[in-house]
Structure formats: C-alpha cells, structure tokens
C-alpha positions in Angstrom: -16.9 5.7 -0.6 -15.3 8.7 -1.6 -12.2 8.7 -3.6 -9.7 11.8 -4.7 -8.5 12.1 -7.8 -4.8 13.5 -8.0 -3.1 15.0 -11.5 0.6 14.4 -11.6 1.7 15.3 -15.4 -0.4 13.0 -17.6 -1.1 11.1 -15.3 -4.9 10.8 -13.1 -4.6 8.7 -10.3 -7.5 7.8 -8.2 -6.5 7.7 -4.2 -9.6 5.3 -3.0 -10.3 4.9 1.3 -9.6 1.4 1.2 -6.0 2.2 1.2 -5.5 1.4 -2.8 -4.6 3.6 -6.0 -6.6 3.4 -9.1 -5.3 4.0 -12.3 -7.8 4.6 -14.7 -6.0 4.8 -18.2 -5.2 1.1 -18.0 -7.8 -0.1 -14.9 -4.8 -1.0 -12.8 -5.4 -1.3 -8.8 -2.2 -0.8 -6.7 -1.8 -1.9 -2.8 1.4 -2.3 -0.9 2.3 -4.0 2.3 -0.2 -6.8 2.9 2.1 -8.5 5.3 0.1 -11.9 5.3 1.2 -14.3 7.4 2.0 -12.0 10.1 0.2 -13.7 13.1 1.3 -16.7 12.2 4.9 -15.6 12.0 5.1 -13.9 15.7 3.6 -17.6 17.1 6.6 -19.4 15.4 8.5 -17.2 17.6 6.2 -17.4 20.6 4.2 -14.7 20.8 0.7 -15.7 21.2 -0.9 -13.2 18.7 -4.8 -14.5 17.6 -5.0 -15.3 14.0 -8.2 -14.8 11.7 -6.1 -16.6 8.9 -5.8 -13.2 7.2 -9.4 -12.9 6.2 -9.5 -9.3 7.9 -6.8 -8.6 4.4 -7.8 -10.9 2.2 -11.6 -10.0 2.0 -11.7 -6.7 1.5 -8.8 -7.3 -1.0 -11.5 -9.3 -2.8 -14.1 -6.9 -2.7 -12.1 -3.8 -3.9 -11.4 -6.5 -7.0 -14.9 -6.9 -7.4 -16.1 -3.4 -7.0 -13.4 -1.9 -9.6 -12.7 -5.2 -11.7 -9.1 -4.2 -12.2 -7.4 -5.5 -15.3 -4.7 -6.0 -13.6 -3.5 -5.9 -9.8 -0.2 -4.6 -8.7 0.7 -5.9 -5.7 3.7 -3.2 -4.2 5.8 -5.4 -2.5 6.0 -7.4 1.4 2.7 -9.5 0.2 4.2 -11.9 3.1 5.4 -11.1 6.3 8.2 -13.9 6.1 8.9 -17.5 5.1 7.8 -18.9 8.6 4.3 -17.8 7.9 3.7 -19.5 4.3 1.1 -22.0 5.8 0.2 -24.9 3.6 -3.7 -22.6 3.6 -1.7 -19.6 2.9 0.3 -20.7 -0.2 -3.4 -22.6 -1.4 -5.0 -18.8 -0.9 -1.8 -17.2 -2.9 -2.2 -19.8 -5.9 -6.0 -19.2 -6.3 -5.1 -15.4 -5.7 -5.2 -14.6 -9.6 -8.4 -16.0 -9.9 -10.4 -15.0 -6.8 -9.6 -11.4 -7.8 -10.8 -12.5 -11.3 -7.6 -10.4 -13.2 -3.5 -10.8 -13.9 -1.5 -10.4 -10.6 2.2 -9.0 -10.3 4.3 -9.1 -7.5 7.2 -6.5 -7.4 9.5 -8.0 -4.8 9.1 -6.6 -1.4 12.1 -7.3 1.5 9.8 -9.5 3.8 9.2 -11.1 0.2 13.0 -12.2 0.0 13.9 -16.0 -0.6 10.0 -16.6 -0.7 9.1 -18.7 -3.5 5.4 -17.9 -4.0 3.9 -20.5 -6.6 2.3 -18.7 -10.1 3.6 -15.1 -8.2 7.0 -14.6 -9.3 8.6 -11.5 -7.9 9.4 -8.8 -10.6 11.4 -6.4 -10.0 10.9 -2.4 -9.8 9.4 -1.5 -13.6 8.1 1.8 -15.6 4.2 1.9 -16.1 3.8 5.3 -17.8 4.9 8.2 -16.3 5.3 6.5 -13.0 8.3 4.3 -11.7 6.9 1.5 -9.2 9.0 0.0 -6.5 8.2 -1.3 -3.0 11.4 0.8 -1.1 11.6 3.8 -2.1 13.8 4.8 -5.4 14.8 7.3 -7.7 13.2 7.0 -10.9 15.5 6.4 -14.0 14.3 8.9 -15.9 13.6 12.4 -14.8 10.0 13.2 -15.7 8.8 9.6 -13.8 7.4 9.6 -10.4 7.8 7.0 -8.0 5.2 4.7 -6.7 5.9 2.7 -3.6 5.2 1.3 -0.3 7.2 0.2 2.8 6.9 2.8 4.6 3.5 2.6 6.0 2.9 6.6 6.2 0.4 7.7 9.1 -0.1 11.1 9.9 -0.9 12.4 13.1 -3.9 14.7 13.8 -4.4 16.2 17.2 -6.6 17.7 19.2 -6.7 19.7 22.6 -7.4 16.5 24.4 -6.9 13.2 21.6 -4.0 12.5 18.8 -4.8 10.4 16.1 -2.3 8.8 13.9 -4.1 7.9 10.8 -2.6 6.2 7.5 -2.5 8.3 4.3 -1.2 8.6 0.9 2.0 11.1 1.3 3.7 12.8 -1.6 7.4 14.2 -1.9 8.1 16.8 -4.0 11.7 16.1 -3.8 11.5 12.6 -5.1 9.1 13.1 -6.7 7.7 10.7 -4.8 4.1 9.1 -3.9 4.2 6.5 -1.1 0.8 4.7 -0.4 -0.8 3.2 2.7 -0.1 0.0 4.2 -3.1 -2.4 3.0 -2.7 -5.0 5.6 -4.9 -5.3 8.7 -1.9 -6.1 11.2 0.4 -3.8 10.0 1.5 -0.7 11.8 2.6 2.9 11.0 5.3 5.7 10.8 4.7 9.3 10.9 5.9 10.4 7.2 6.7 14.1 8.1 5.8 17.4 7.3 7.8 17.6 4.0 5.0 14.8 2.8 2.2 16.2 1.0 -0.9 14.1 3.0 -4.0 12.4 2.1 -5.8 10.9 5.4 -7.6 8.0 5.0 -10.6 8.1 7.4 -14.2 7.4 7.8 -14.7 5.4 4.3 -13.2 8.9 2.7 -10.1 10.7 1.6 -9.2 14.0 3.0 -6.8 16.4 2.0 -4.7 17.5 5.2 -0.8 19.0 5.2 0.7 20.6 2.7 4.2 20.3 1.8 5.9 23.2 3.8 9.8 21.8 4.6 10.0 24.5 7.0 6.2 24.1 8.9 6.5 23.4 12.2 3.3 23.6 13.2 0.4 20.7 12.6 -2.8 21.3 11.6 -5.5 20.0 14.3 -9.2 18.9 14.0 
C-alpha cells in the first residue's frame, strides 16, 4: 500500500491508506474515531442495525499494529460510540487491547468517550508530542509554532464526475489552524465534506492521493 509522506516544520509524518498517521521519529501510529460499539448502541434504541461485533474495526486495527509495530498507539478520541454499547465482549476486547496490538495504548478523551470508564484506558487529555498539539475536537495549539492533530470531524471529500460523485474520506489540512484533521478509522462511521479551504489527501484504492489544494476563494472542484 502506498503511503505519502508530508513535511510540516521538523516534522515527517507518514499519511498511510488505512486511514492512520505514522510518525516515524518515535514509531507512533495515530487513528481517530473508531466509534466501537456503534451497532450495538442504535439496537438499544431500536434500530435493528446487524452487528459483526466490531471485527470489520478491530481487525484491521490489529494488522496495521502488526505491519508497522508501533511503539506506541495513539488513539484520537470517540474509541466508543457511547456507554450503551460497552458490552461485557467489548470491555474484555478493550482490556486485552494493549496487548493484542503488542505496544502502550493512550486514549485522549473523545465526546462519545464522556463518563465512560474504559478499564487500563484512562482518558488523557489533549497533550504536546513534538511540534504537533493532539486533540480529538479541534483546538488551537498553545504555542504558536505547534500544529494540531485531531479527529471528529470525519473529513470526506467529494470527487465528481459527469455522471457519478464520490465522497471519499481523506486527510485535510488547514492552513489557518494550522491544522491536520485525519480520517475516521471506524467501519460504521460516516462523513462530512471538509471544504475547499482543507488541503486534501483521498484515501482510495489501498493508496493516498493528493487532490485540492487550499484555495479559500476556489469554487470550482476538481473531477476525475
């Protein structure tokens, strides 16, 4: 799979197709929005929505671990979808998390992660890790050189066509932040077109491609 490396002062950041950032200094992976528990959330509430027990997340979770053997794993915040859909094999899957991806886990608190208690995954909150500020909302970094890592906003892009539009997720960068948001992880989450002032990265086809530049006053969309 091909990955794109992105320079943002001294930093290198690796943008990798399975919706994750790699930073190589320390061998720290980075994913955001795995909303597990989803499925079983919406049939609390009656909605008869099929559940795979959040193997469709969780596995290729574990394989990205296993491929890149992260020293640590950064999880950006909403690693639940919300308290009614901490199943007794959910909360044994989040204990043994540490271990089945085989490094240190942190949790920064996401807000479907509020007034969870997730056992050995205490929420942290937003924190420094070099030059970048991580958070799960979006947040002005405390100091003026950082840049901000987050997720929550699940950033698509859309790509048209004469005939077909595609909305598909990407890394997006704002200038104005600065600011990098990256892709929802989780297999049942869904998206919102980040805009034209983002900077975009599509994810598609195992590979990362390069799409819109930042242009606050484009109108027009580039089409395939």
């Amino acid at each position: 799979m091909a990955c794109q490396i992105w320079h943002w002062g001294n930093e290198s950041l690796h943008f990798l197709p399975e919706k994750a950032l790699w930073r190589e200094a320390d061998r720290v992976l980075m994913v955001a929005d795995l909303h597990l528990g989803k499925a079983e959330v919406f049939q609390a509430n009656g909605v008869p929505m099929p559940s795979d027990g959040d193997s469709g997340t969780l596995n290729p979770l574990l394989d990205l671990c296993h491929t890149w053997q992260p020293k640590r794993l950064i999880l950006l915040g909403d690693l639940i979808h919300g308290r009614l859909g901490l199943t007794k094999p959910l909360r044994e899957v989040l204990r043994a998390l540490p271990v089945l991806c085989g490094c240190e886990l942190v949790l920064i608190g996401g807000n479907h992660d509020r007034d969870s208690w997730l056992e050995g995954l205490p929420q942290q909150p937003s924190q420094s890790l070099g030059d970048l500020w991580l958070s799960h909302i979006p947040e002005t970094p405390p100091q003026p050189d950082q840049l901000n890592v987050c997720g929550h906003l699940h950033p698509v892009a859309a790509v048209q066509s004469r005939s077909d539009r595609l909305r598909l997720p990407c890394f997006a960068f704002d200038p104005k932040g600065p600011r990098l948001v990256i892709p929802a992880f989780g297999q049942l989450t869904g998206g919102h077109d980040c805009g034209e002032r983002y900077q975009q990265w599509l994810v598609a086809d195992d590979t990362i491609v390069p799409w819109l530049a930042s242009f606050p006053n484009k109108r027009g969309r580039q089409t395939a």
